[in-house]
N, C-alpha and C positions, 0 to 999 in steps of 0.2 A: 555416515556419509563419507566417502573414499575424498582422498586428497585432490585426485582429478574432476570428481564433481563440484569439489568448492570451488577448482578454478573456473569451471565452465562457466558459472554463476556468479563470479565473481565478473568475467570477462561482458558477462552479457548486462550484468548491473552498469559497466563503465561503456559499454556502448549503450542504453535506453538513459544514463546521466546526459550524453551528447546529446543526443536525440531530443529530449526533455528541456537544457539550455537551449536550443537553437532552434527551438519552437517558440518557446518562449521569448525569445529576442530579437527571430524574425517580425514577431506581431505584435512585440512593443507591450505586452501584456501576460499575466499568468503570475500561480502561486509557484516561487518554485521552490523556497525553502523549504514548506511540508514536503516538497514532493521528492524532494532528493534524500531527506531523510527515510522516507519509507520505503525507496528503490530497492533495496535488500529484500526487503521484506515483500515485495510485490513480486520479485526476481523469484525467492524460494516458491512461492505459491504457484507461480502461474509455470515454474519450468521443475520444479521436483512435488508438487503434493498433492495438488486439484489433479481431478480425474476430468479431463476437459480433451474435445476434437475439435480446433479450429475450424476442421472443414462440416462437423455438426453445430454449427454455437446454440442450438435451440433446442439440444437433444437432453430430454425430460428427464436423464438421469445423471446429468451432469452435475458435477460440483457448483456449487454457484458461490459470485464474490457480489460483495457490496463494497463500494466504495463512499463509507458514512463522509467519511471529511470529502465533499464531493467536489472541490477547486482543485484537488491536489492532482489533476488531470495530468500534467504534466509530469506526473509519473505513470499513471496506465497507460494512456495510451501508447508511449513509446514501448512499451512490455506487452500493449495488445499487438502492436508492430510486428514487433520481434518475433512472437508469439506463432505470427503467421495469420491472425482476423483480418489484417488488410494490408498494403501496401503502406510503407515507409514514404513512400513519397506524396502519400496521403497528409502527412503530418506539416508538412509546408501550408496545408491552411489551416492550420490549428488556430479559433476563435477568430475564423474571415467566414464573410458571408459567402463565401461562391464554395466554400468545403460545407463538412457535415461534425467537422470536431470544436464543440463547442466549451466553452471553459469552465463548465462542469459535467459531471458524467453525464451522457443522455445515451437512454438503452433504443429509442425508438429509429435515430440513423447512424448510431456508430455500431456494429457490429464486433461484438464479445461483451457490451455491458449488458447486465445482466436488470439493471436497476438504474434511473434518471437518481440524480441525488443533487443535495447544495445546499438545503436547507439543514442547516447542523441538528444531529438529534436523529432526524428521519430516518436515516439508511437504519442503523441499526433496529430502530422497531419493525421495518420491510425485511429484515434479515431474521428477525424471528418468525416473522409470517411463514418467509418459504420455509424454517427448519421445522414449521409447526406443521405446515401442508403436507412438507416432507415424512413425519411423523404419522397423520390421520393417511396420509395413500400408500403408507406399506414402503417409501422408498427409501432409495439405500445412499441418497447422496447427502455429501456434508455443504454447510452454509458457512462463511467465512466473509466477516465486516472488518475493516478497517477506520476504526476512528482517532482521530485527533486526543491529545489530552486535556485541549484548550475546548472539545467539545464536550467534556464529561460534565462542564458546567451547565449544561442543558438539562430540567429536569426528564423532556420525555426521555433522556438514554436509562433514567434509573427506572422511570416506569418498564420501557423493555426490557431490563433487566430484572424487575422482580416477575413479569409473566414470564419470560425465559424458566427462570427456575420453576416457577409453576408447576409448567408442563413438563420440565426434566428434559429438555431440549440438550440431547449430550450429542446431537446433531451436529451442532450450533457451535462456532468458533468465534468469539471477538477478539482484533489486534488493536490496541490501543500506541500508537504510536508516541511514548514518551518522548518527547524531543525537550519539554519542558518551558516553551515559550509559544505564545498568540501573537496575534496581531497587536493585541499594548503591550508587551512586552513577556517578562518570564510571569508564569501560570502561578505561580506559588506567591505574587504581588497581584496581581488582576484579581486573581478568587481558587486558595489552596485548595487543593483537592487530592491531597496526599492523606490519610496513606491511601495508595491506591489498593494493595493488595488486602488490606484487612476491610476496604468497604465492601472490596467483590465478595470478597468469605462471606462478610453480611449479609449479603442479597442471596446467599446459597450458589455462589457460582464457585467449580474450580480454577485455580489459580495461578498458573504460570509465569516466572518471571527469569527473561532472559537477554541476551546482549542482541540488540535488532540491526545490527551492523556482521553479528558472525554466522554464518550459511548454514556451518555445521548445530550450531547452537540454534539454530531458527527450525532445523529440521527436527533437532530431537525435540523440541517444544510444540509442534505441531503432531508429531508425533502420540506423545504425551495425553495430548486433547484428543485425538481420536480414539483411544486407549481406554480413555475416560468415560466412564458409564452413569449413567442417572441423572445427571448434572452439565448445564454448558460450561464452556472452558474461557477463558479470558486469558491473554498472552500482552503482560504486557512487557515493551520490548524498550527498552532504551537506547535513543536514538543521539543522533549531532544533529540539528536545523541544519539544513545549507552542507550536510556530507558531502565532502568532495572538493570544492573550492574550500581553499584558505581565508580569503574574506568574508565569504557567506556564513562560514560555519559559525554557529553562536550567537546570531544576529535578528534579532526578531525585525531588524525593518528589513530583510529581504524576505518576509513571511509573503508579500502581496506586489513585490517591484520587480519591474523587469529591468536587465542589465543593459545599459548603454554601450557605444560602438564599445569602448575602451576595456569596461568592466567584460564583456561578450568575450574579448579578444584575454583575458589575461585567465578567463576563467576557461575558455575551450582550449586554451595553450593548458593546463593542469590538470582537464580532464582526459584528454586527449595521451597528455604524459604516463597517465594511471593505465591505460587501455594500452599504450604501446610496452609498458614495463609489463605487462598481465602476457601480451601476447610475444612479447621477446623472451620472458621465461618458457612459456609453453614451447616454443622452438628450442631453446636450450636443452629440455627436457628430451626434447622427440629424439632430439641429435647424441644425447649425452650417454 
């Protein structure tokens, strides 16, 4: 990945963090410490690796994503924004009744989800379904879930993981977003679930383990897993909760809170810093 794509991706990560705070802060509500750590990792997908048309979202040979940790809305949809599925100023009623973006994925009135999710566990076993359909109709697209670490505690994710191997679903992509903290706190005190890499070996899945904050390391990892034959791939990527803001990061009670007037204001003051430093380089560069 060239130096200038990781900016592009980098720039567009720190504008869907804005977009994602100030959804979430308008509506007093949302998860947004999952969501800002996966933002990378939604960023590389939806702008360098899925074979996806905005203006087809229904076209049967598109890539498809599942979003398993399905609260973490507040990172897709700002990325579905971006993306070009709908209007950015769609997102001003993110979880209001008079919009259609509700605070967890729903595929049936937001336009680019692919799959309704929220129930922990689910998305992923829905994500082997398509990679299995994908497989019995001849077609040529890949399937790409994103879960939680705090949700590997669910046993249906192993069950989809040992039929995934089954069928050799090398279709099939799962991102486990390590951040390493739930909702009660860090993962490794609620119910360890480490190692992670040597369970997935177990289950017969390939293995990938990479830094889910670096663009270029998220592509050659994605990479990797399409590469990958006879066997699905698991990427798990090591995150910060709360990336981006200084007080969030690290923090499992911003797993589930929305930021008040003051917290809004110190956090869009930092995000906002990150996005003008991203785009004051970019002009240095053009000039220099």
């Amino acid at each position: 990945m060239t130096q200038d794509k990781q900016h592009e991706l980098a720039v567009t990560a720190a504008r869907a963090r804005i977009l994602g705070m100030e959804a979430v802060h308008r509506c007093a509500s949302g998860h947004i410490g999952g969501s800002l750590s996966a933002m990378d990792i939604l960023t590389v997908l939806y702008f360098d690796v899925m074979r996806i048309d905005p203006e087809k979202p229904d076209d049967p040979d598109r890539d498809r994503f599942v979003l398993s940790k399905g609260h973490c809305t507040p990172g897709l949809y700002p990325i579905l924004a971006l993306r070009g599925y709908f209007e950015e100023k769609e997102l001003e009623l993110f979880r209001n009744v008079c919009g259609s973006l509700s605070g967890h994925a729903e595929m049936r009135h937001v336009r680019g989800v692919d799959m309704s999710t929220g129930s922990l566990g689910q998305g992923i076993s829905a994500a082997v379904g398509m990679a299995l359909a994908g497989k019995i109709d001849g077609k040529g697209y890949r399937v790409y879930a994103l879960l939680g670490d705090g949700e590997l505690e669910e046993g249906q994710v192993w069950e989809a993981a040992m039929s995934a191997a089954k069928y050799k679903l090398d279709n099939l992509c799962a991102v486990v977003d390590v951040n390493g903290l739930q909702i009660d706190g860090p993962t490794a005190e609620v119910m360890p679930s480490e190692p992670l890499d040597e369970k997935f070996r177990a289950f017969r899945w390939n293995v990938v383990k990479t830094d889910g904050h670096d663009y270029a390391a998220l592509g050659e990892a994605f990479s990797e897993a399409a590469a990958h034959e006879g066997r699905p791939t698991v990427v798990l990527a090591r995150t910060v909760k709360g990336k981006g803001v200084s007080f969030m990061e690290n923090d499992p009670g911003w797993h589930g809170k929305a930021p008040d007037d003051e917290q809004f204001q110190k956090a869009y003051a930092e995000l906002s810093a990150t996005l003008e430093g991203l785009l004051s380089k970019k002009e240095a560069k053009r000039h220099g």
